[in-house]
SETOR-707134 format. One line per 2 residues: their letters; for each residue x, y, z of C-alpha. Coordinates in Angstrom, 2 decimals, always signed. Last residue first. Layout:
// residues N
A) X:Y:Z; ...
// end
This chain:
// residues 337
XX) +26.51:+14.86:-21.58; +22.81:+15.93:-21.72
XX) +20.10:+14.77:-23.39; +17.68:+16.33:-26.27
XX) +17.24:+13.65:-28.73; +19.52:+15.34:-31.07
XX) +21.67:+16.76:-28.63; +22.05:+13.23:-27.83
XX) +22.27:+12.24:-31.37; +25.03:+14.59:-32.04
XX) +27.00:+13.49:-29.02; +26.97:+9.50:-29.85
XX) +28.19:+10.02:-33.26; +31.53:+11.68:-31.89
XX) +31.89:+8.76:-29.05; +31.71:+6.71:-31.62
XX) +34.31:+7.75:-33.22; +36.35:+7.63:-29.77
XX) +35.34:+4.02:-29.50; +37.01:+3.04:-32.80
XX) +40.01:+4.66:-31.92; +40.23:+3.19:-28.64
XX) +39.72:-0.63:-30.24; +35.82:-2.45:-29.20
XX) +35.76:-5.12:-27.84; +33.44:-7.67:-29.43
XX) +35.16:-10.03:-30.62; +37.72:-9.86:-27.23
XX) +34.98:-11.05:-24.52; +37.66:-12.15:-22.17
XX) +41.53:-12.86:-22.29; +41.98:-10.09:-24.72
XX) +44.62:-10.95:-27.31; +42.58:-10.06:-30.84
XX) +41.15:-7.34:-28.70; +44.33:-5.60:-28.74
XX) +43.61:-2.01:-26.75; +40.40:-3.29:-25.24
XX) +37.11:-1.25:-24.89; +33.95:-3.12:-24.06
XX) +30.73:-0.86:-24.14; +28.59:+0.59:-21.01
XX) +25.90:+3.10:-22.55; +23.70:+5.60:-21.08
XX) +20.60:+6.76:-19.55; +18.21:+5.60:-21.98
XX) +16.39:+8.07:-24.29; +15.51:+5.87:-27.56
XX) +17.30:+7.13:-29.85; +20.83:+6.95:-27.57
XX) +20.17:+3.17:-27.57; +19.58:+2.96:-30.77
XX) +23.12:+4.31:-31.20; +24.87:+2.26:-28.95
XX) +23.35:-1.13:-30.83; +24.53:+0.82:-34.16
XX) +28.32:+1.24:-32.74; +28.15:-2.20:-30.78
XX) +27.31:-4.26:-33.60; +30.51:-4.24:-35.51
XX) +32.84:-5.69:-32.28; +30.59:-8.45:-32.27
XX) +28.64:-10.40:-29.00; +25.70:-7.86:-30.01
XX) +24.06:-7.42:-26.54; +27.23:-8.17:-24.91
XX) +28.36:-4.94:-26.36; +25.58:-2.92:-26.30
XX) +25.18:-2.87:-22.80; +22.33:-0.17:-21.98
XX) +21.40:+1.73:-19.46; +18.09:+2.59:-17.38
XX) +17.90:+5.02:-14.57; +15.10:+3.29:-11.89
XX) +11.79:+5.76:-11.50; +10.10:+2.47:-12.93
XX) +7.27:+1.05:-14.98; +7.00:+3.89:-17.68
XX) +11.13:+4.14:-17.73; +11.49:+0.29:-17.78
XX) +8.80:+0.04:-20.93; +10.98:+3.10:-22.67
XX) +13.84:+0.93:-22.30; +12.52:-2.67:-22.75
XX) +11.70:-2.14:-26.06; +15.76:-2.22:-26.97
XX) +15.47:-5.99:-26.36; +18.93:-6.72:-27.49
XX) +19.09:-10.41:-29.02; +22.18:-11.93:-27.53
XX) +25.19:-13.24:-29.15; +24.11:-12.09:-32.54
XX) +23.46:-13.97:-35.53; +21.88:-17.13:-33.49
XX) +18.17:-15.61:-33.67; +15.63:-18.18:-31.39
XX) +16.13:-16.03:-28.06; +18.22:-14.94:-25.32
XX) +18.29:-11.60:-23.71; +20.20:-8.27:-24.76
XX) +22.20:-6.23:-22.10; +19.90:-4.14:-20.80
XX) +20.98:-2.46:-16.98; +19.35:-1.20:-14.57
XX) +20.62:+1.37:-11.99; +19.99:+1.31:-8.34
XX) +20.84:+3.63:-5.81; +18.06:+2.98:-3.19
XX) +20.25:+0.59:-1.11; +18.35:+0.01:+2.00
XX) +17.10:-3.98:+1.62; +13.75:-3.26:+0.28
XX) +15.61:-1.47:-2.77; +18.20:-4.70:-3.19
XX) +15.18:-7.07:-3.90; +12.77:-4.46:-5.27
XX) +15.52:-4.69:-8.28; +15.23:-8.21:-8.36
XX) +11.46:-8.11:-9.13; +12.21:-5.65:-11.75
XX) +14.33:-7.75:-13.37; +11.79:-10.21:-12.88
XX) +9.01:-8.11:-14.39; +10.96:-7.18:-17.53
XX) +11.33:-11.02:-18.21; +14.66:-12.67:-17.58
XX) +16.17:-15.06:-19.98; +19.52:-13.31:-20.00
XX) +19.37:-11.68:-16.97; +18.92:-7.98:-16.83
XX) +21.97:-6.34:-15.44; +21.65:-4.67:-12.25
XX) +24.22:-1.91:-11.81; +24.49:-0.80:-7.76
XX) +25.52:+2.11:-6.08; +27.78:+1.82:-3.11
XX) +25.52:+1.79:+0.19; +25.86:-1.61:+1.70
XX) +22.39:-3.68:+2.81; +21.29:-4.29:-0.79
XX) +24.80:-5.93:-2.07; +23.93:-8.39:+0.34
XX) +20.44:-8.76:-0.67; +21.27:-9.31:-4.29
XX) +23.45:-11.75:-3.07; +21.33:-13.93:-1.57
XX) +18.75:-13.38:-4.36; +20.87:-14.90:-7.03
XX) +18.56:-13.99:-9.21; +20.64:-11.23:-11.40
XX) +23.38:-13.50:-10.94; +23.82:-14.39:-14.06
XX) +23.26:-11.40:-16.22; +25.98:-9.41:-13.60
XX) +25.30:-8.10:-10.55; +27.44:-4.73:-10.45
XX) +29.13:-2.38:-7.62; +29.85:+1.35:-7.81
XX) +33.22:+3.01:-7.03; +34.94:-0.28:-5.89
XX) +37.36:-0.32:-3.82; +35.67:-1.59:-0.33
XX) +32.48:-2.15:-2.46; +34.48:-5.01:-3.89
XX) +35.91:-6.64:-0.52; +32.19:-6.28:+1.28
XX) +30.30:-7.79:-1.86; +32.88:-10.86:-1.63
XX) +31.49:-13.42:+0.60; +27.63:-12.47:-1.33
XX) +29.29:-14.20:-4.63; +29.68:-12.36:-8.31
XX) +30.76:-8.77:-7.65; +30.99:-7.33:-10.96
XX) +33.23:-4.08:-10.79; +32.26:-0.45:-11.67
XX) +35.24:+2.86:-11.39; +35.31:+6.54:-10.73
XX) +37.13:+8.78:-12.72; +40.16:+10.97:-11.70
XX) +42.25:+9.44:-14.65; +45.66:+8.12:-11.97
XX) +43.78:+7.97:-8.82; +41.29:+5.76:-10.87
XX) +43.44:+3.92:-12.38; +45.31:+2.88:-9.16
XX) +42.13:+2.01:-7.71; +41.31:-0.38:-10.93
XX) +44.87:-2.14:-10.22; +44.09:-2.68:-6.99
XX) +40.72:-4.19:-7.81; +42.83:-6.57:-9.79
XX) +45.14:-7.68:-7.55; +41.52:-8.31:-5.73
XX) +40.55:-10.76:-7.95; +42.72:-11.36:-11.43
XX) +39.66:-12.71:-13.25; +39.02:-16.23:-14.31
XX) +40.61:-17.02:-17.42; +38.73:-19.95:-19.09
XX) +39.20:-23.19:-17.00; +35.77:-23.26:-15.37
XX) +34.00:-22.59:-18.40; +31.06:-20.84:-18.53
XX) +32.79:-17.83:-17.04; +32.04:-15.18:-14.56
XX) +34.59:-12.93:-13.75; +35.74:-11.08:-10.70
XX) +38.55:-8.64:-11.22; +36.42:-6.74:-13.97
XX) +36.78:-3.33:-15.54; +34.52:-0.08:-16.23
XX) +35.66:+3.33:-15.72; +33.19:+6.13:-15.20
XX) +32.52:+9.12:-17.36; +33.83:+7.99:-21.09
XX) +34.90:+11.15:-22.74; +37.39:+10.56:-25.76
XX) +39.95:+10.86:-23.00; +38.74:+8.94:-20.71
XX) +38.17:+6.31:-22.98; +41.98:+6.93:-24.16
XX) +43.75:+6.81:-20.83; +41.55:+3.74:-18.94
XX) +42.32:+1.59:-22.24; +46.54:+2.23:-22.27
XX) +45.62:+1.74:-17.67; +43.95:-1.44:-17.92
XX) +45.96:-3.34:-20.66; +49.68:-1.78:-19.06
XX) +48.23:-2.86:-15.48; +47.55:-6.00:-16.85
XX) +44.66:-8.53:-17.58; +41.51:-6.56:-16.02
XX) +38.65:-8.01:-17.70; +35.95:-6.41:-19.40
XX) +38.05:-3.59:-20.51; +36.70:-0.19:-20.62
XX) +33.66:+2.28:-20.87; +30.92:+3.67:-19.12
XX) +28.83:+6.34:-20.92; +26.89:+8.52:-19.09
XX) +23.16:+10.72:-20.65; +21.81:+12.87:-18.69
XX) +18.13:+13.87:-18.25; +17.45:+11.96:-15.49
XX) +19.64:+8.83:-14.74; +23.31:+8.78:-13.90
XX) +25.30:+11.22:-12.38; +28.79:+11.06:-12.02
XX) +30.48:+12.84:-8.68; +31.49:+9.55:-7.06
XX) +29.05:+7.31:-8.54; +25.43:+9.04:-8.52
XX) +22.38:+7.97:-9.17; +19.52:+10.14:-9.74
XX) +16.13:+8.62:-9.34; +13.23:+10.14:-11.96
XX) +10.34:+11.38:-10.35; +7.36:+9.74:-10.14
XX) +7.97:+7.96:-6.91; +5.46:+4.79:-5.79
XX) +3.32:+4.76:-8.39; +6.70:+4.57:-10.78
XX) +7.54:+1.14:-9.18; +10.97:+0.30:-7.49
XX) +9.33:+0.63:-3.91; +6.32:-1.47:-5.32
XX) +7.12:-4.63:-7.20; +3.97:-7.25:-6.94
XX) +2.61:-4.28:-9.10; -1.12:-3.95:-7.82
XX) -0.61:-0.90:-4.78; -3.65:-0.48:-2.78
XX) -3.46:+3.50:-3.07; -4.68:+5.85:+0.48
XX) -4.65:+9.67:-0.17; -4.24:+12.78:+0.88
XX) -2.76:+12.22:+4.33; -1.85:+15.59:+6.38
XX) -3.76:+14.59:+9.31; -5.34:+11.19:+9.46
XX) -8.74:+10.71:+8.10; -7.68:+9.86:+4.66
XX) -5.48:+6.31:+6.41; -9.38:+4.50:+7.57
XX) -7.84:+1.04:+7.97; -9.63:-1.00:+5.55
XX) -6.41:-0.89:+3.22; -4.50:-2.53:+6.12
XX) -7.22:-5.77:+6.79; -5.02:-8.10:+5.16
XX) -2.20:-8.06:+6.97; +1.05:-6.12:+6.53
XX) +4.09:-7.61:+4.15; +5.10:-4.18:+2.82
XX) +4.14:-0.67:+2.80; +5.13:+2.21:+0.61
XX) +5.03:+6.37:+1.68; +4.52:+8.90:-0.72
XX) +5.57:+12.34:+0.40; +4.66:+15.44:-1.57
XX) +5.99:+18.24:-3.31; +9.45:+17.77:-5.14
XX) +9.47:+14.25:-4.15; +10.41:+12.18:-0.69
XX) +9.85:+8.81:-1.80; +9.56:+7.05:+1.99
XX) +10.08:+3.22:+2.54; +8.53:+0.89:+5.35
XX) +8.24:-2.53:+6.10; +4.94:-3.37:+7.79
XX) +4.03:-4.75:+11.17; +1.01:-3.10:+12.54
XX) +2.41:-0.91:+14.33; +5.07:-0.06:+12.17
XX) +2.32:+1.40:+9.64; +1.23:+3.56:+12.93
XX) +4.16:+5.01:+13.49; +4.69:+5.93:+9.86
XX) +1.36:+7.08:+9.86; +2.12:+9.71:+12.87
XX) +5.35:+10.50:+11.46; +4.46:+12.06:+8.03
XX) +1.57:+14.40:+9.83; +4.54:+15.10:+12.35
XX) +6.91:+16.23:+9.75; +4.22:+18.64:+8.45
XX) +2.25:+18.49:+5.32; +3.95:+20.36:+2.17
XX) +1.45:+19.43:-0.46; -0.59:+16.42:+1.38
XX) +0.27:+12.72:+1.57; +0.49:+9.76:-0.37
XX) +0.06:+6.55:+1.95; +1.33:+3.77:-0.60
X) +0.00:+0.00:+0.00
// end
């Protein structure tokens, strides 16, 4: 249920229902907008929405919310959620690209990449010490040598940096370098760790899993917003269907669906989403057209010797001229960078 109250009611107004939500057992969350406070419930008893909420000071209204996800929901804050990593912001009207290796192989790999994204304008650093492979002798990740390595990066290009966490033992080491942590396509229900990376405060990316429907991305979302961490962004990075030309089949529909359902910034990954180096410049570009909040591509500085992912990494040079297309469709379309 959400408890919307009045234009500019008082603090005690707002505390009285809380008090009396907690009363009867519910879990509480408060969207604080421009003009009014909506406060959510969760996991009261049945009789709640018989309670009579309009005559209580300062409450305007009282919604039985439908959506089995509520905090993440639209109905529950209308205004778009800003995240921000270090001093990026994500979401809104802006539009941040994320760019880098996949993997962190070497400090010379990580910081030749780090130096030319940045400079052809890439926002936040992306690269992995944690990776996720389907087989178990394919090149694992460099673990927390290679979270070093990302810090140093950062000190060295002043950007912040996003790492995959993939197991709840870890969450604490990541976020302990780590600009902004990320649940990759596999883990997205790995609910044990979604909850874990819920309860610390470093913004999280949650990437849609690969045979995930919108609603159980959403779902997983509510996961890590129920557990404290409100700085959520989603992430699209292609599902999997019938068509074998592509790696994945991005579902660039889900973009303006997200931003109807959800107050959650939207990305997209269109490197993954392609699997091929030649995709990712029109899969970026769609997703541009269509308003997201930004891009995270694969940048490697010899793909043909990248440990991970290296068909479709994409070189510096090539990145940087899309970088140029990428600004004249966002002024197209009306978003910052």
């Amino acid at each position: 249920m959400m408890i919307v109250m009045e234009r500019f009611c008082s603090p005690e107004a707002v505390e009285a229902v809380v008090e009396r939500l907690e009363s009867r057992g519910c879990d509480i969350h408060i969207s604080d907008g421009q003009e009014r406070i909506v406060i959510g419930a969760m996991g009261a008893g049945t009789d709640l929405e018989q309670l009579p909420w309009e005559a209580m000071e300062g409450v305007e209204k009282a919604i039985p919310v439908l959506k089995p996800f509520t905090f993440v929901s639209r109905d529950f804050q209308e205004e778009d959620t800003i995240v921000r990593v270090g001093g990026v912001r994500i979401g809104g009207n802006r539009f941040t690209v994320i760019a880098g290796p996949c993997a962190v192989e070497t400090r010379d790999q990580l910081f030749r990449t780090a130096e030319q994204v940045v400079k052809a304008g890439a926002t936040v650093l992306r690269g992995d010490a944690f990776k996720p492979r389907t087989s178990p002798y394919a090149f694992q990740g460099l673990a927390e040598a290679g979270l070093e390595l990302m810090a140093a990066a950062r000190e060295e290009f002043g950007v912040p940096f996003v790492a995959e966490v993939l197991d709840p033992r870890d969450v604490a080491l990541v976020a302990s370098y780590a600009d902004m942590l990320r649940v990759g396509t596999r883990n997205m229900s790995n609910y044990s760790l979604l909850a874990e990376v819920g309860k610390q405060p470093k913004p999280v990316q949650l990437k849609r899993g690969f045979t995930a429907t919108i609603e159980d991305w959403l779902h997983a979302a509510e996961t890590i917003y129920k557990e404290g961490n409100h700085q959520i962004v989603l992430v699209e990075r292609g599902i999997r269907t019938f068509e074998t030309a592509a790696r994945n089949t991005l579902d660039i529909t889900a973009v303006p669906v997200v931003q109807r359902l959800s107050h959650l910034p939207i990305m997209v990954d269109p490197s993954h989403s392609g699997g091929h180096h030649y995709l990712v410049a029109p899969l970026a570009q769609a997703a541009v057209a269509v308003r997201s909040s930004g891009i995270m591509v694969d940048v490697h500085p010899s793909p043909d010797t990248a440990l991970v992912d290296g068909s479709q990494a994409l070189l510096p040079s090539d990145f940087a001229a899309l970088m140029d297309r990428v600004r004249k469709l966002a002024a197209a379309v009306d978003l910052e960078m």
